[in-house]
Structure formats: C-alpha cells, structure tokens
C-alpha positions in Angstrom: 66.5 42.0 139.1 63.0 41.6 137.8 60.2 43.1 140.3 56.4 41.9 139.1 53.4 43.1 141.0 50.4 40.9 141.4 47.3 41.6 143.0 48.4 43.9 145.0 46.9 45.9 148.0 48.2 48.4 150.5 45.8 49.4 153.3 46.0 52.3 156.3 43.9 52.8 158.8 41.3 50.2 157.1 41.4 52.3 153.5 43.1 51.4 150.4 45.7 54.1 149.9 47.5 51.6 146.9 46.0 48.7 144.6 47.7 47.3 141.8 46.3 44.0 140.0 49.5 43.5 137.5 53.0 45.3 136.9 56.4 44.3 136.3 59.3 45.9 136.0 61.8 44.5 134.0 66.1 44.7 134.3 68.1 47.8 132.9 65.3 50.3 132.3 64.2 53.7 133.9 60.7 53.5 135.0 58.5 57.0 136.1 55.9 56.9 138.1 53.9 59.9 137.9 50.8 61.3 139.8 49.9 64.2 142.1 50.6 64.2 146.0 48.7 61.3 147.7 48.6 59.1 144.8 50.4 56.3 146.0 54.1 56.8 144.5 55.7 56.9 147.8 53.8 53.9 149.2 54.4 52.0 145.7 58.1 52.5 146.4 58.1 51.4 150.0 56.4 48.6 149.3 58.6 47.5 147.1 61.6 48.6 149.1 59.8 45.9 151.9 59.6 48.7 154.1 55.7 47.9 153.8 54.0 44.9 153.8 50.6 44.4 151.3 47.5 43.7 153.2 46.5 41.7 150.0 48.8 40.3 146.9 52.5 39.8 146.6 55.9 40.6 145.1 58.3 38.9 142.8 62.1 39.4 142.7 63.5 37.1 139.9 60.3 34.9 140.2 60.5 34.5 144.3 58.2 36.2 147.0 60.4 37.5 150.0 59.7 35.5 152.9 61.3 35.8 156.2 63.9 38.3 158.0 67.1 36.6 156.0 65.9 36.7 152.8 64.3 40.1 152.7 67.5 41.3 154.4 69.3 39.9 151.1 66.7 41.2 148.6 66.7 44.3 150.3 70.2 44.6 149.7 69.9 44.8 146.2 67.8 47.7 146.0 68.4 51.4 147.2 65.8 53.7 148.4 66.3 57.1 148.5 63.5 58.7 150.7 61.9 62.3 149.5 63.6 64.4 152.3 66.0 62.2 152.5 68.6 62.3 155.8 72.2 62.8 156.1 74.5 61.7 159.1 76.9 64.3 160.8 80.2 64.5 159.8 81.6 64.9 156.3 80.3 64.4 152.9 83.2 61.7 152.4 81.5 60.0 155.9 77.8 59.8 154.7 79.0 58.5 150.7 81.4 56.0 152.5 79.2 54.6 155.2 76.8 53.1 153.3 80.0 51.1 150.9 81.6 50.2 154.7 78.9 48.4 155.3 78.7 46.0 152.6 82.3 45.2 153.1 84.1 47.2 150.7 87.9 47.8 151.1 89.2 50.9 152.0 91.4 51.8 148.8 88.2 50.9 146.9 85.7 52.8 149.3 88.0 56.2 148.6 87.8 55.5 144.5 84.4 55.1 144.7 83.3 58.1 146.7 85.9 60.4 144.9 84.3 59.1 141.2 80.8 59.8 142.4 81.5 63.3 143.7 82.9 64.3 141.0 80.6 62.5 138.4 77.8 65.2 140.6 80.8 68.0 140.7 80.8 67.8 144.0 84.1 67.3 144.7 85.0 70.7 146.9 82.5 69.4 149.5 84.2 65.9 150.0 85.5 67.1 153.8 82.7 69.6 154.2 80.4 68.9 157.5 76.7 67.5 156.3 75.2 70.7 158.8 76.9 73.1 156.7 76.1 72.2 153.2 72.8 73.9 151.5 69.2 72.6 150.8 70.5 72.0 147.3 73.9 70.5 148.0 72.6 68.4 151.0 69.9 67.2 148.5 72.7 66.2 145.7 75.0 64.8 148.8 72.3 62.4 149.4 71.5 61.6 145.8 75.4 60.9 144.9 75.4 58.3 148.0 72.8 56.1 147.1 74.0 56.2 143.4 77.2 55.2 144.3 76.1 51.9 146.6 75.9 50.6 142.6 73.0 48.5 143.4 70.9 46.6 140.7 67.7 48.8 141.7 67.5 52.4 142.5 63.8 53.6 143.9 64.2 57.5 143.7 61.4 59.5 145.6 61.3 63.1 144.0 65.2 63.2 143.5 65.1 66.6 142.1 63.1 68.4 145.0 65.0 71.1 146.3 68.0 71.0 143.3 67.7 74.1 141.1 67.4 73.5 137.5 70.7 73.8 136.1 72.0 70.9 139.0 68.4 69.2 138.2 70.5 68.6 134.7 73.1 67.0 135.8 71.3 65.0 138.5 69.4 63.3 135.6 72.4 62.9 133.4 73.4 60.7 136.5 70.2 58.9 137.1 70.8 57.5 133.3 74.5 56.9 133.7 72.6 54.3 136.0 70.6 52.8 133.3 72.8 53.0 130.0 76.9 52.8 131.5 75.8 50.3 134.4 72.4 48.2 133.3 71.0 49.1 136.8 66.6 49.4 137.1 66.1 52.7 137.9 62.3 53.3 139.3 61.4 57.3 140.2 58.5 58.9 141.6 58.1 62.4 140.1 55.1 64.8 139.9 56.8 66.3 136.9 55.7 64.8 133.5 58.2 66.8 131.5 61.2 64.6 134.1 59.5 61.6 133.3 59.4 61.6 129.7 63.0 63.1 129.9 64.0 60.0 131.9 62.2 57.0 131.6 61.7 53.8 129.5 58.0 53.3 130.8 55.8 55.7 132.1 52.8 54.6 135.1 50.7 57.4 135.7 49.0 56.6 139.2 45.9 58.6 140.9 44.6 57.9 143.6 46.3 54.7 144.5 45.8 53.0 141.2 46.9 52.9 137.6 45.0 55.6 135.5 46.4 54.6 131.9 49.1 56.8 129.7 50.6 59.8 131.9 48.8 63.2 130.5 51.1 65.7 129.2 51.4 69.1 131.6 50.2 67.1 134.2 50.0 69.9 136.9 48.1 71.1 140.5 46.2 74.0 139.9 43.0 75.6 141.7 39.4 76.8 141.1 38.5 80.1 141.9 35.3 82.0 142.0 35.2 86.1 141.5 31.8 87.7 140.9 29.8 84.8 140.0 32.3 83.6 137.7 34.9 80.3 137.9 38.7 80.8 137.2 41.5 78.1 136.7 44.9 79.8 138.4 47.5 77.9 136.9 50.3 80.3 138.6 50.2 83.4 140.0 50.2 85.6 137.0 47.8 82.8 134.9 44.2 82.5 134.7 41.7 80.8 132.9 37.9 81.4 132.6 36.6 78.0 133.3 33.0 75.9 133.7 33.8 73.8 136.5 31.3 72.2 139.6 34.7 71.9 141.9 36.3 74.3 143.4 39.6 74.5 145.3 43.0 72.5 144.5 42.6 70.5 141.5 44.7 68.2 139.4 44.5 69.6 135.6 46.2 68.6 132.0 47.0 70.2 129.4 46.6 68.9 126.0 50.1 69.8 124.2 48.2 69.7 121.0 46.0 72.5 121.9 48.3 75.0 123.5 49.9 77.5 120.9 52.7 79.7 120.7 51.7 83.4 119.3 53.2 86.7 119.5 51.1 88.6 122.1 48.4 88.3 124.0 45.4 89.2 122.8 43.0 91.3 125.0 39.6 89.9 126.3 38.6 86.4 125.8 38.7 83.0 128.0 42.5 82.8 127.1 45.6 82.7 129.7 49.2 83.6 128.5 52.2 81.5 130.2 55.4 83.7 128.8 58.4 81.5 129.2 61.9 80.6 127.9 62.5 77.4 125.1 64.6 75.0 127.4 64.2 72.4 124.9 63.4 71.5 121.1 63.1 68.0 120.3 61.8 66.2 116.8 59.1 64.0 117.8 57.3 62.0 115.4 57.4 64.6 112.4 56.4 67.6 114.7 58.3 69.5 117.6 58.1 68.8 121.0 58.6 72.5 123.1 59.5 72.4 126.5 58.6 75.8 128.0 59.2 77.2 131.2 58.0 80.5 133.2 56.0 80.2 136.0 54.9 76.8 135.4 56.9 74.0 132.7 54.7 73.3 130.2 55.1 71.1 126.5 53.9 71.9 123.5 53.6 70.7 120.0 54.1 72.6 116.8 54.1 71.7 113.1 57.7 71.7 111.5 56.5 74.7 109.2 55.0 76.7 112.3 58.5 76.2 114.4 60.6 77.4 111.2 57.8 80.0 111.1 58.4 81.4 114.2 61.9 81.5 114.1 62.2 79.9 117.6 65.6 78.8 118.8 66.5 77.0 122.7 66.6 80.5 124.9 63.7 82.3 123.3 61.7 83.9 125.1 57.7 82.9 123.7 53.8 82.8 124.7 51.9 80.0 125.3 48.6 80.3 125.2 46.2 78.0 127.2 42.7 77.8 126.2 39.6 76.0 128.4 39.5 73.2 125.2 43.0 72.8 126.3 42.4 72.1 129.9 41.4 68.7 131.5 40.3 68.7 134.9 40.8 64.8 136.8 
C-alpha cells in the first residue's frame, strides 16, 4: 500500500506538535524516522495509523483519503502498529500471538503454523505456553514484537522496537524487521532515536525535529547535556565523557557528531579540549571507498577511516579502540 502525506498538520492543545507539507512512502521498503524525544515520530505514526486525525491536510492510501468508520476500519486493517511500551494480554504467549490472527478469521490449523514459525523465527519458542506476567522486560518486549510481525500485514509502523531488547536480541529483532521487507514485500515504517538502527535498517531515512522534516539524518545523532564547572562549559556525552565546549545553552541538548571528524588513536592524550569514548568494533562495513566503524562503549558512535588507516591499525570486529571526539566534531541543534 502506498501512504503519501500532503499538507499535513497535527495540533494539541492549539500548538503544532507535527507539520509535514509532502511525503510518501512507497510499497516494499523500510523507512526510519529519526529524531530526539518530542519530535513528532510517535504522532507521525499515529497519524497514520488513523488513531489521530490532522487538524490540517490529508492522507493517501493507494491514491484514496480514508473517509468514514468502514473504510478506515478496512485501511486500518492493513496496517499494524506496534506502540512504544507496547501491551500484552494475560494468558500465554501462544494466546497474545494467536489473538490478533483469530480475529481476522484465520483457521485454527493455520493460526498454530503461524504462531509456531514466528516464535521460532524470534527463538522464542520455549515461551509459547509461558504466562505474559511471567516473561521479562526483554522477552515481554520481543513477545510483542513477534505478534504484530506475524499479523503479515502490508504495513508495519514500529515505535522504538528495540527499547528494552539487549543487543545481542536487538540483532535478531532487526534481522526480522527485514525478513518483512525482502522475504515478504511488506512497508516497514520505524521510529528510532538511534541513527546507527536506521542506517542498519532502512531504504529511506526522515530525520524529524521538532515536528518537522530537518533534511538528511546526522550521523551520531545523540542527547547529551551542557555543563558549567568554574566558569567553564562542558559537553557530557556519557558519564565518563566530556568535552570542553563554547556553547550559550545549557542543559539537555541534542548533539551530532561528524563521523568524518572523530578518529581512532592509541591513547588518550593528556590535556586539551579532547574526550575519549573507548569501545568495542561491533561492525566494519566498506562504504564508498573508506570504512564505516560502528563503535560502542558508553555511547554507539560511527566513524570513518581511510582504507590505509583501518589496515594501519590493524583493527578487526571485537577490538577494543579510542575514539576521540573533538569540539570541530560536535554539532549542537
């Protein structure tokens, strides 16, 4: 199903929280939509979802504007949103995947094929008669994931799938999300705060801030805050991580880091407006001639190295490096 935005315009309480002049999204691709807390991903999704209505604008689906109880019911039934905290019924993990498959009329034999591939596609296939109140924050959060996958519906709005998964389950959580995309054709939209998911993920990436469409998603898009010590200004990045830093704000901010300026070097070196990040290579990609670091400590950072500087430093995935973050490499939004 093709979903085009036009005009659109999303108000609460008399302010715009959301406004969108043009967008589509087109069939069988993973869309991200990145941006801090408060930007508008969640309402985006809703709205599309028809859970909210636009105080200005409309939405297409094929090339038709929902209108009326029926036929939003219908188009509303092609699409599946799964909430940020999202919320499972009591009774068995079997009961929550299968209720959702009941209700669109699926037959029984076919119901218990289709529960019994998803939870095993998510290796989750111990828990199928475990109770929903005894499963943990990361299982109940998979649980949940695995039943709106398996409703096998042309769109999939995904709000922060990942949140509460640790990172080797984050893995194979994505490695479903694009089963969606490339074994089944399905339109996968998901709202992340994590630029490093995104680019992992997604076709198209739509950075949003503050309600609207801010161009390209930055790299190492991250929350970080302004501190002042003796007269001075510090950017904390994490709790071992600072950076001295001219800056008017002061408090939580929402920072970039350029890739191109971070480097990888040995040790820290003493004094100087420097911050060192040590982390572990999760991944090493060849991207356009150079290489595309994925390092994560404290924080999950990417970084870009020449070929002859990564053969240089003899890195390989599981080493343990330095990043080192620079105030020319910090952009505060």
């Amino acid at each position: 199903m093709k979903i085009e935005i036009r005009d659109l315009e999303v108000q609460y309480n008399r302010r715009v929280i959301l406004s969108i002049p043009e967008l589509s999204f087109g069939e069988g691709r993973i869309y991200a939509i990145v941006g801090p807390n408060g930007s508008g991903k969640t309402t985006l999704l809703k709205t599309i979802n028809l859970l909210l209505s636009p105080s200005r604008g409309k939405i297409l689906y094929d090339g038709r504007e929902a209108a009326g109880a029926d036929e939003d019911s219908g188009i509303r039934r092609r699409m599946t949103l799964l909430h940020q905290s999202p919320f499972l019924f009591s009774g068995s993990v079997y009961h929550n995947i299968a209720y959702g498959l009941r209700l669109r009329g699926w037959k029984k034999e076919e119901i218990q094929s289709r529960v019994q591939e998803y939870l095993q596609l998510a290796e989750l296939g111990h828990l199928m008669h475990r109770s929903s109140r005894e499963l943990s924050g990361g299982e109940y959060q998979r649980v949940a994931i695995t039943r709106a996958l398996a409703l096998g519906t042309e769109v999939l709005l995904l709000d922060e799938p990942t949140a509460n998964v640790d990172r080797a389950h984050t893995d194979q959580v994505e490695e479903l999300i694009l089963k969606q995309k490339t074994d089944y054709g399905r339109t996968v939209i998901i709202a992340t705060h994590t630029p490093p998911q995104a680019h992992r993920l997604a076709d198209e990436i739509l950075f949003l801030l503050e309600g609207k469409c801010a161009g390209p998603t930055p790299e190492n898009f991250l929350t970080a805050r302004v501190e002042t010590r003796n007269g001075e200004k510090f950017l904390r990045l994490s709790p071992s991580v600072e950076i001295p830093i001219p800056a008017e704000r002061e408090g939580k901010v929402q920072i970039s880091l350029n890739p191109n300026e971070l480097e990888i070097v040995p040790s820290p070196e003493p004094g100087g407006p420097t911050g060192y990040l040590p982390g572990t290579v999760t991944k090493a990609i060849l991207e356009k001639g150079r290489i595309r670091l994925t390092i994560s400590g404290e924080i999950e950072v990417v970084v870009f190295i020449s070929r002859e500087r990564f053969a240089e430093l003899r890195i390989n995935l599981g080493s343990t490096v330095m990043v080192a973050i620079g105030p020319e490499a910090v952009k505060i939004h």
